[in-house]
Biopython code that builds the backbone (N, CA, C, O; Angstrom):
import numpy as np
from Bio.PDB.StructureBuilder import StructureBuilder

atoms = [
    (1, "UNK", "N", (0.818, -1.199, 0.000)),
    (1, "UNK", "CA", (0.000, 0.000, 0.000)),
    (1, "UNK", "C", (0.861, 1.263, 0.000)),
    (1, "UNK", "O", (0.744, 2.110, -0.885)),
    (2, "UNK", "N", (1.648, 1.361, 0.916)),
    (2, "UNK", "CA", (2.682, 2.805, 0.731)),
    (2, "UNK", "C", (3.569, 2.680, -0.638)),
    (2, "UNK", "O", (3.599, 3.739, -1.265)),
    (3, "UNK", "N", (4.290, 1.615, -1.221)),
    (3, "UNK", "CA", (4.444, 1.947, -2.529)),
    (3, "UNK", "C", (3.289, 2.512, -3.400)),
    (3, "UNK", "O", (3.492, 3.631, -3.872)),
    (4, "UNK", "N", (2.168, 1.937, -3.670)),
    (4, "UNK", "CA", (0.989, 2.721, -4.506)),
    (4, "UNK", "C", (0.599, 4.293, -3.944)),
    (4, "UNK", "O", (0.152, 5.241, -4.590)),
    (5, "UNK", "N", (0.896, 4.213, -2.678)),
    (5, "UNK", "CA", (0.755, 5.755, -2.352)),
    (5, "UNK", "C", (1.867, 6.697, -2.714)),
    (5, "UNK", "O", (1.592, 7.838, -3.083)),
    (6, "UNK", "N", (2.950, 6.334, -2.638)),
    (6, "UNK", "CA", (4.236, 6.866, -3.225)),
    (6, "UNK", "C", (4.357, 6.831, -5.167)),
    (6, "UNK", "O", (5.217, 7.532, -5.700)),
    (7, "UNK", "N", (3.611, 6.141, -5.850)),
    (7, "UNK", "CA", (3.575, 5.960, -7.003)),
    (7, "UNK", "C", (2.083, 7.070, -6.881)),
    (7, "UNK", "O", (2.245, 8.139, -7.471)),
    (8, "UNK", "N", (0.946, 6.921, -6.304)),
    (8, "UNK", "CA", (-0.178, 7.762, -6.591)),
    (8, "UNK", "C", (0.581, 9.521, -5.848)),
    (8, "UNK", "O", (-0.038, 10.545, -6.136)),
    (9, "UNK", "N", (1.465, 9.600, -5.239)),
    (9, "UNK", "CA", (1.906, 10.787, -4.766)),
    (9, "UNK", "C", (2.952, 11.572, -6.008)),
    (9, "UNK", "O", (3.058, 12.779, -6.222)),
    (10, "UNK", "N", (3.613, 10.485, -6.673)),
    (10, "UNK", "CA", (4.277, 10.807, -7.643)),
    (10, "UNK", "C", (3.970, 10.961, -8.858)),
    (10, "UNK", "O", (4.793, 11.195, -9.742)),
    (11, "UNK", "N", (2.506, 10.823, -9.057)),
    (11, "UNK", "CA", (1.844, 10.954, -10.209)),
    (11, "UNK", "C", (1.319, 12.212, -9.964)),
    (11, "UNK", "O", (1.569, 13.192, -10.666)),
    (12, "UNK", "N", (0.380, 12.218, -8.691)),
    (12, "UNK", "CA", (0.061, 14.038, -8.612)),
    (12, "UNK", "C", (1.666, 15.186, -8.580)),
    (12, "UNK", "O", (1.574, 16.386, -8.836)),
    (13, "UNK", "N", (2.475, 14.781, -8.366)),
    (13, "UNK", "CA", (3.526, 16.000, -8.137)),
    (13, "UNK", "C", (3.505, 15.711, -9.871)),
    (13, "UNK", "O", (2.980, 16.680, -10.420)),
    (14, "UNK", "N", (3.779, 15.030, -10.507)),
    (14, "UNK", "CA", (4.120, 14.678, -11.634)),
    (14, "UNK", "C", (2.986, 15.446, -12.669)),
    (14, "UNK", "O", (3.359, 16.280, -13.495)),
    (15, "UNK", "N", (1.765, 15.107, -12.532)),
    (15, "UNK", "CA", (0.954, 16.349, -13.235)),
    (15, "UNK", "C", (0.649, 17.776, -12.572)),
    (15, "UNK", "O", (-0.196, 18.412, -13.202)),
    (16, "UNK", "N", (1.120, 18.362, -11.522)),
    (16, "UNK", "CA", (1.172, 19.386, -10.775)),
    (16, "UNK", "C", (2.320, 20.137, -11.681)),
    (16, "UNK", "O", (2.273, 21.324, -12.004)),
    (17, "UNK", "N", (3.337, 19.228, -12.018)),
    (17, "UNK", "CA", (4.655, 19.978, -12.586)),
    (17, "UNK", "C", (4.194, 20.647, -13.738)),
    (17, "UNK", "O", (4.229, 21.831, -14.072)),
    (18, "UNK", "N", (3.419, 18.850, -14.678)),
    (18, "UNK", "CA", (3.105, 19.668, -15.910)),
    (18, "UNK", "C", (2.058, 20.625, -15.895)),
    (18, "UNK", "O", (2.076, 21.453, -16.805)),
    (19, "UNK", "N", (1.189, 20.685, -15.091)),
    (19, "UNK", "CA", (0.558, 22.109, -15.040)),
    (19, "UNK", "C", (0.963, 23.529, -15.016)),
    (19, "UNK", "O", (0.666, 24.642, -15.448)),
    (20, "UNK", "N", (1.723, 22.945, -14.345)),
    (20, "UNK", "CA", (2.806, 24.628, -14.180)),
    (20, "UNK", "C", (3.523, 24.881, -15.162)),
    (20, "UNK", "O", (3.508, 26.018, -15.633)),
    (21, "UNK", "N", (4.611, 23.523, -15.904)),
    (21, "UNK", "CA", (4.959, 24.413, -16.934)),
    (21, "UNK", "C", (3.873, 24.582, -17.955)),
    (21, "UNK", "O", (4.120, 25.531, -18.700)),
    (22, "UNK", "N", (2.760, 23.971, -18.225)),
    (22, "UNK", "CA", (1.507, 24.788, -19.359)),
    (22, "UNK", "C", (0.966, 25.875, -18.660)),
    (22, "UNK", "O", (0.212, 26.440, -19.452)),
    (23, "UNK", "N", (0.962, 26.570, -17.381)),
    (23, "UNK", "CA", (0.848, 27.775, -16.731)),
    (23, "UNK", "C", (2.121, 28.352, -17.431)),
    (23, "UNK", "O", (2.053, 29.198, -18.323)),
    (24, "UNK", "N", (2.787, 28.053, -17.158)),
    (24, "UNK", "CA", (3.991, 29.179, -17.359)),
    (24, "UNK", "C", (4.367, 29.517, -19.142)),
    (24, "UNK", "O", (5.007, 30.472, -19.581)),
    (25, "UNK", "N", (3.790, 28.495, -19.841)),
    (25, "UNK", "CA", (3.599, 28.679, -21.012)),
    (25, "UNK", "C", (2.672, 29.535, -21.653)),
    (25, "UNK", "O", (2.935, 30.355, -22.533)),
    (26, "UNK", "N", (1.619, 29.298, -21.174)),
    (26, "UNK", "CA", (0.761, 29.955, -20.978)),
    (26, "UNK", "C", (0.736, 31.627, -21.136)),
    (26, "UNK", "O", (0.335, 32.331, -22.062)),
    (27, "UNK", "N", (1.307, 31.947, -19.897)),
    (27, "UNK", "CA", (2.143, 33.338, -19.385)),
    (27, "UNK", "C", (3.232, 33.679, -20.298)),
    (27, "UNK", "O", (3.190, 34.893, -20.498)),
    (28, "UNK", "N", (4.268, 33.080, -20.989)),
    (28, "UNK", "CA", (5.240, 33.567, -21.414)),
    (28, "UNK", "C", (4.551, 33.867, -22.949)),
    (28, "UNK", "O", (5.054, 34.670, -23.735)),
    (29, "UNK", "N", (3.673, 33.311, -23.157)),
    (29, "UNK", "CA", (2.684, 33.148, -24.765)),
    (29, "UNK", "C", (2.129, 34.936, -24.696)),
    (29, "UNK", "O", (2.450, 35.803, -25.509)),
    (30, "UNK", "N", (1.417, 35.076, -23.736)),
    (30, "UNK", "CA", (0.668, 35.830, -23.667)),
    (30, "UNK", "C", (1.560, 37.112, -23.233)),
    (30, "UNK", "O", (1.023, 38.216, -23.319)),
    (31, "UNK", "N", (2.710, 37.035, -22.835)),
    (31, "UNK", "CA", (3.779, 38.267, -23.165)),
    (31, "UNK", "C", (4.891, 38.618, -23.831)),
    (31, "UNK", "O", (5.630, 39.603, -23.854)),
    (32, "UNK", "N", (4.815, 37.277, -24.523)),
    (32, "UNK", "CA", (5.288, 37.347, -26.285)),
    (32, "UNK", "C", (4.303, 37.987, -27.106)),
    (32, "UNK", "O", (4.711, 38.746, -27.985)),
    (33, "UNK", "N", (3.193, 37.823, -26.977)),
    (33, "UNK", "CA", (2.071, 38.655, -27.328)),
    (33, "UNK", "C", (1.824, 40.148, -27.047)),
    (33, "UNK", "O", (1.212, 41.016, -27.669)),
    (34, "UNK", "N", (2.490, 40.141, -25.931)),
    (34, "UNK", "CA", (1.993, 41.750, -25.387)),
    (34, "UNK", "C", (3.088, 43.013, -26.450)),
    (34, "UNK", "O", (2.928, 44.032, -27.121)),
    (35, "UNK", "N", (4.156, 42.119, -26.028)),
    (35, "UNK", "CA", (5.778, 42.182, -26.565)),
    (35, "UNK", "C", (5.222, 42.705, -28.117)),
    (35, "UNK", "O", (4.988, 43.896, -28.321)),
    (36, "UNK", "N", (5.132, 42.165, -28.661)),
    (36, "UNK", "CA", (5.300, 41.797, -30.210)),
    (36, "UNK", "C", (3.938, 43.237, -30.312)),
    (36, "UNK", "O", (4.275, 44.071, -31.153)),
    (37, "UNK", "N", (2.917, 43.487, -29.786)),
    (37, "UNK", "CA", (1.709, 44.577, -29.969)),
    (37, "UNK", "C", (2.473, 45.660, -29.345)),
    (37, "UNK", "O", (1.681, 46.583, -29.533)),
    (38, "UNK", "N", (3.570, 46.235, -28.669)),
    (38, "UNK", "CA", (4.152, 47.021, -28.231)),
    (38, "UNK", "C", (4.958, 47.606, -29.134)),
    (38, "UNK", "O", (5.104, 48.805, -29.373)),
    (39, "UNK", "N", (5.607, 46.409, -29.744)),
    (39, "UNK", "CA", (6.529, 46.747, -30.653)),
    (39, "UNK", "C", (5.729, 47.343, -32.314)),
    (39, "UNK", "O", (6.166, 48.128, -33.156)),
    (40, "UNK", "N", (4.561, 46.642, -32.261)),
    (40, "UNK", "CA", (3.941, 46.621, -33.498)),
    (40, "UNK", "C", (3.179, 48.924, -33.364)),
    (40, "UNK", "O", (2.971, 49.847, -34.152)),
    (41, "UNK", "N", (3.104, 48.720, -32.162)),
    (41, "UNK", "CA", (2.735, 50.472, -31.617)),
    (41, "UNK", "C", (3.938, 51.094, -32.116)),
    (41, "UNK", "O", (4.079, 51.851, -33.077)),
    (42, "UNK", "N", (4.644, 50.715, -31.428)),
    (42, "UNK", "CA", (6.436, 51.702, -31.338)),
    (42, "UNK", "C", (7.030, 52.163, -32.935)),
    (42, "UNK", "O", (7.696, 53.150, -33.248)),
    (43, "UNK", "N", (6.350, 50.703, -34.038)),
    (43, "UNK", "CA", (6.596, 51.115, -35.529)),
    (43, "UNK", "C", (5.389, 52.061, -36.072)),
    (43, "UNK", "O", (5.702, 53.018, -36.780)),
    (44, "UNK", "N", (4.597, 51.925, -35.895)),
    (44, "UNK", "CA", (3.297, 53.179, -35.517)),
    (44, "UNK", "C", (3.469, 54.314, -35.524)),
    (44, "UNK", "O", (3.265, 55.007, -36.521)),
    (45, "UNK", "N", (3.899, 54.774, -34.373)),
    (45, "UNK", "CA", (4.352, 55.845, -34.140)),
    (45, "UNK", "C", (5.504, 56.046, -34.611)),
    (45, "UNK", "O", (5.720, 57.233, -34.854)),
    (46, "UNK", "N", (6.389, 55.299, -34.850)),
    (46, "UNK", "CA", (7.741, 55.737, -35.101)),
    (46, "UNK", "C", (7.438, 56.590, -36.961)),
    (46, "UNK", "O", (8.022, 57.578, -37.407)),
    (47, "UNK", "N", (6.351, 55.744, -37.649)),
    (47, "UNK", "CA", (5.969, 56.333, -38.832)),
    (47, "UNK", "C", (5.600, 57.383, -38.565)),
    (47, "UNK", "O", (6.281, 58.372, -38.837)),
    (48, "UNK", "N", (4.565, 57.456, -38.032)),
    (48, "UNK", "CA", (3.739, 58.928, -37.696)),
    (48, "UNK", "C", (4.907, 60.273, -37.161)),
    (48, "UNK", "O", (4.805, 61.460, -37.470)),
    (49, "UNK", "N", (6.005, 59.631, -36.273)),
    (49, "UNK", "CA", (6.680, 60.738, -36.151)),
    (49, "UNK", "C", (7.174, 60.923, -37.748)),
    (49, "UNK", "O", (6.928, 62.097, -38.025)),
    (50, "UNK", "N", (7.844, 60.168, -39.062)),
    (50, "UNK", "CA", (8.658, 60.678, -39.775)),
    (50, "UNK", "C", (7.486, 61.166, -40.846)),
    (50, "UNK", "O", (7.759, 61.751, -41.894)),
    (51, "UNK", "N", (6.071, 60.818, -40.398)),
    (51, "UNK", "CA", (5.219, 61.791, -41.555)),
    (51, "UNK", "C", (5.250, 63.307, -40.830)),
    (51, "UNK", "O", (5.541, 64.317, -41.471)),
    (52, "UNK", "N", (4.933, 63.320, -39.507)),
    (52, "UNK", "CA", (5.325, 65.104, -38.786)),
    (52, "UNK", "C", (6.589, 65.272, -39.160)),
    (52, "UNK", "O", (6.731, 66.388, -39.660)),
    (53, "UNK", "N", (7.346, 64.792, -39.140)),
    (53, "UNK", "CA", (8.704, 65.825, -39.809)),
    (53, "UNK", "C", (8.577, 66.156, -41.118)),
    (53, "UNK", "O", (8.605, 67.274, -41.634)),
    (54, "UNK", "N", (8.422, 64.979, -41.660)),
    (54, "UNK", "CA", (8.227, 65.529, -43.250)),
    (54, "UNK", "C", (7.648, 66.649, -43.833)),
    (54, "UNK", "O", (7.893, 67.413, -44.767)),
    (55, "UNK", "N", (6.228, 66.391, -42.404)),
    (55, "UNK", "CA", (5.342, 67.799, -42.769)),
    (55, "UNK", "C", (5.666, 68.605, -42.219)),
    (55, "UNK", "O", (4.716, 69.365, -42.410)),
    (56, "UNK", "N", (6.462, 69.237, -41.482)),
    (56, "UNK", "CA", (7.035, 70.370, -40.759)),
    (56, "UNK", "C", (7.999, 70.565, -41.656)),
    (56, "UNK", "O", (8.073, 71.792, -41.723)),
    (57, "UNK", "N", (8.767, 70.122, -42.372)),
    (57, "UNK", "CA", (9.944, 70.172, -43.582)),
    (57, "UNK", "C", (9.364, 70.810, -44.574)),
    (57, "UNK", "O", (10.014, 71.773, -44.980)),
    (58, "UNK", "N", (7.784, 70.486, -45.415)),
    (58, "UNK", "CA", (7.162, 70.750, -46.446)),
    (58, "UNK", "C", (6.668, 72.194, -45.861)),
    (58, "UNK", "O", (6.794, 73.175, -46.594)),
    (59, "UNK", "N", (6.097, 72.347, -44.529)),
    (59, "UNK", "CA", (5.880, 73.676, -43.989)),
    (59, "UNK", "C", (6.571, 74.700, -44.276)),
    (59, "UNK", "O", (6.184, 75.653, -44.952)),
    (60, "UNK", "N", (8.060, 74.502, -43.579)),
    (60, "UNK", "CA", (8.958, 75.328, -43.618)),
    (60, "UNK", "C", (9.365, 75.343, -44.726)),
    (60, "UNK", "O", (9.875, 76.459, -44.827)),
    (61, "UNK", "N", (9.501, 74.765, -45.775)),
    (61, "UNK", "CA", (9.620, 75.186, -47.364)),
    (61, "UNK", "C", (8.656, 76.279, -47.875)),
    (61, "UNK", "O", (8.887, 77.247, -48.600)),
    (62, "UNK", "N", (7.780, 75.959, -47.433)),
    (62, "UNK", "CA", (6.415, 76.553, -47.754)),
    (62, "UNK", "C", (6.568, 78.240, -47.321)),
    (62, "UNK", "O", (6.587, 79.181, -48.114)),
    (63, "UNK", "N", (6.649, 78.296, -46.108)),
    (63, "UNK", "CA", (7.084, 79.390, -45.580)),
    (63, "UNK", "C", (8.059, 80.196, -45.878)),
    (63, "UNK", "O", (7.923, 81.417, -45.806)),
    (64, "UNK", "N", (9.294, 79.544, -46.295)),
    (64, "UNK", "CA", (10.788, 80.272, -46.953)),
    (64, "UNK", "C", (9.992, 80.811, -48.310)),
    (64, "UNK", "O", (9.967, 82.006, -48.606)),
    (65, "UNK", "N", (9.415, 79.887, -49.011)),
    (65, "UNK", "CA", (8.980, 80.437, -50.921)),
    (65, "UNK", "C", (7.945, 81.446, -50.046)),
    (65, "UNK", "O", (8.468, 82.556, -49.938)),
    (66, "UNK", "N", (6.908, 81.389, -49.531)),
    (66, "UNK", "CA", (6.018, 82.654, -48.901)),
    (66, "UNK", "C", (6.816, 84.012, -48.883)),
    (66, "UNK", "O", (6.544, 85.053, -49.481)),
    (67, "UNK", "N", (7.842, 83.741, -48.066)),
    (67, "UNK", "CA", (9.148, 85.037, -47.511)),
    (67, "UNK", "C", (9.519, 85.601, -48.591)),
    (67, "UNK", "O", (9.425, 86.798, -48.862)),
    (68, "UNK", "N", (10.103, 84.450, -49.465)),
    (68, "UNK", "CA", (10.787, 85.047, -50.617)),
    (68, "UNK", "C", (9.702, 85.789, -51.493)),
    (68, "UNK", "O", (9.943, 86.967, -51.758)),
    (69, "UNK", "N", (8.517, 85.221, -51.978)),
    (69, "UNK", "CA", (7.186, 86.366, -52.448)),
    (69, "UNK", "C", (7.292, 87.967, -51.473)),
    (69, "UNK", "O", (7.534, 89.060, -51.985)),
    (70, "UNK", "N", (7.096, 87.772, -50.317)),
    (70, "UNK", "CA", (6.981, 88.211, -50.261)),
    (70, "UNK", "C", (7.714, 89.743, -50.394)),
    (70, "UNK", "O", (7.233, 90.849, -50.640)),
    (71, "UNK", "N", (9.350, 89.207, -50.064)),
    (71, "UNK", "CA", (10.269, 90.143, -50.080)),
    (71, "UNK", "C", (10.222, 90.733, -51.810)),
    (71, "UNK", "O", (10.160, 91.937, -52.060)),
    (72, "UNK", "N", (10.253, 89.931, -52.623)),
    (72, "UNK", "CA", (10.042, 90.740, -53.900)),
    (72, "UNK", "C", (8.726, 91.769, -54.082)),
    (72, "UNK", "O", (8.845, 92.880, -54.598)),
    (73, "UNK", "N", (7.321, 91.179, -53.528)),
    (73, "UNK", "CA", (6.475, 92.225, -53.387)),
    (73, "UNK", "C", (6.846, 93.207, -52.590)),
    (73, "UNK", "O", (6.114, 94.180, -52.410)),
    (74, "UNK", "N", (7.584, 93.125, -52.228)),
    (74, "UNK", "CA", (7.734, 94.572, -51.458)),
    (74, "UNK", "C", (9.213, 95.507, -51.762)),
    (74, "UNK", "O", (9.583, 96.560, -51.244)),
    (75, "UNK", "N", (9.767, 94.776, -52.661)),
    (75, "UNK", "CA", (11.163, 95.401, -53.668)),
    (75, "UNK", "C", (10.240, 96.001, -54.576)),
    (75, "UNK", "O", (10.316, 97.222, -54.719)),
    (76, "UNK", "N", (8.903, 94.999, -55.572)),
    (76, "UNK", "CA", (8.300, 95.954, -56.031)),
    (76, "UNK", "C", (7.618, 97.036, -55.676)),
    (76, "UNK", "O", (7.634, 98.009, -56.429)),
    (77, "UNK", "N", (6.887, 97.069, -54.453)),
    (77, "UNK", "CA", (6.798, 98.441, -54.425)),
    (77, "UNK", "C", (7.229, 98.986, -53.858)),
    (77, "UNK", "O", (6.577, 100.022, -53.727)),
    (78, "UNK", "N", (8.376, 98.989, -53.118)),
    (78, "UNK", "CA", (9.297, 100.110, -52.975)),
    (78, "UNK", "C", (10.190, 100.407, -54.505)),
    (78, "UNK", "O", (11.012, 101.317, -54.406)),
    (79, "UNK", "N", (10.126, 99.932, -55.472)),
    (79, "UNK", "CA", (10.819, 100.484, -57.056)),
    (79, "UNK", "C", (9.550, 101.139, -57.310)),
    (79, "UNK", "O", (9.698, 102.158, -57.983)),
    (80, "UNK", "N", (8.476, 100.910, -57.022)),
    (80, "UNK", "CA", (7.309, 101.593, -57.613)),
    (80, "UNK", "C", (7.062, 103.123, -56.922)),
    (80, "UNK", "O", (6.617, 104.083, -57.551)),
    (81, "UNK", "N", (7.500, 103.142, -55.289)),
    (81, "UNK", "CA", (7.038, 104.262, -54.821)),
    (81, "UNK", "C", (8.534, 105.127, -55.133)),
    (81, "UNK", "O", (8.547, 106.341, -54.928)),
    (82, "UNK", "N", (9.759, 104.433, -55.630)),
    (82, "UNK", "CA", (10.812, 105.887, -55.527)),
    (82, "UNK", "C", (10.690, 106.095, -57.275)),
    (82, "UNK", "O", (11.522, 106.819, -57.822)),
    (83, "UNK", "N", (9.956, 105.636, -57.832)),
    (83, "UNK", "CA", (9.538, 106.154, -59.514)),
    (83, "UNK", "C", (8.598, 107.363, -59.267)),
    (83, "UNK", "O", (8.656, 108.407, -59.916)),
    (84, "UNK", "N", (7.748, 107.117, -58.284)),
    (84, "UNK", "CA", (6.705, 108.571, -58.030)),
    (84, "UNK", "C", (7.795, 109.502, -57.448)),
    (84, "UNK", "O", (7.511, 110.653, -57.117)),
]
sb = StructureBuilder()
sb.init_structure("model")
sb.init_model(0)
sb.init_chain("A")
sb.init_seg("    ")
for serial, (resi, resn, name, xyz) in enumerate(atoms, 1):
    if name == "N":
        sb.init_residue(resn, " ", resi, " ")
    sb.init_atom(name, np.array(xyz, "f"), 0.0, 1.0, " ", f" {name:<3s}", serial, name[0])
structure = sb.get_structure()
């Protein structure tokens, strides 16, 4: 009888183990998962930042050709007001 209890004791530690490591599988699954949606954010954003630069780049282009209009409109009329 105590051998079968030592064989029935070693069968529960024995599926207790494998429970735990399919727990712990389990767990490491599900933050390989978390992992991998973090990372999948981080390329996300990492785009979104190089479309705001781009567009702050196209801005400030935008703005320099504006300047430059504008500085000639106003060469023209200052050639226009020292003709009067």
């Amino acid at each position: 009888m105590t051998q079968n209890n030592q064989k029935h004791n070693t069968e529960k530690q024995l599926q207790y183990a494998q429970n735990e490591v399919q727990k712990a599988h389990a767990e490491l699954q599900i933050e390989e998962n978390e992992l991998l949606k973090a990372k999948q954010q981080e390329e996300m954003e990492f785009q979104q930042l190089k479309q705001a630069q781009q567009k702050v780049k196209q801005e400030q282009y935008d703005v320099q050709k504006a300047q430059e209009k504008l500085q000639r409109a106003q060469e023209v009329v200052m050639t226009y007001q020292n003709l009067q």
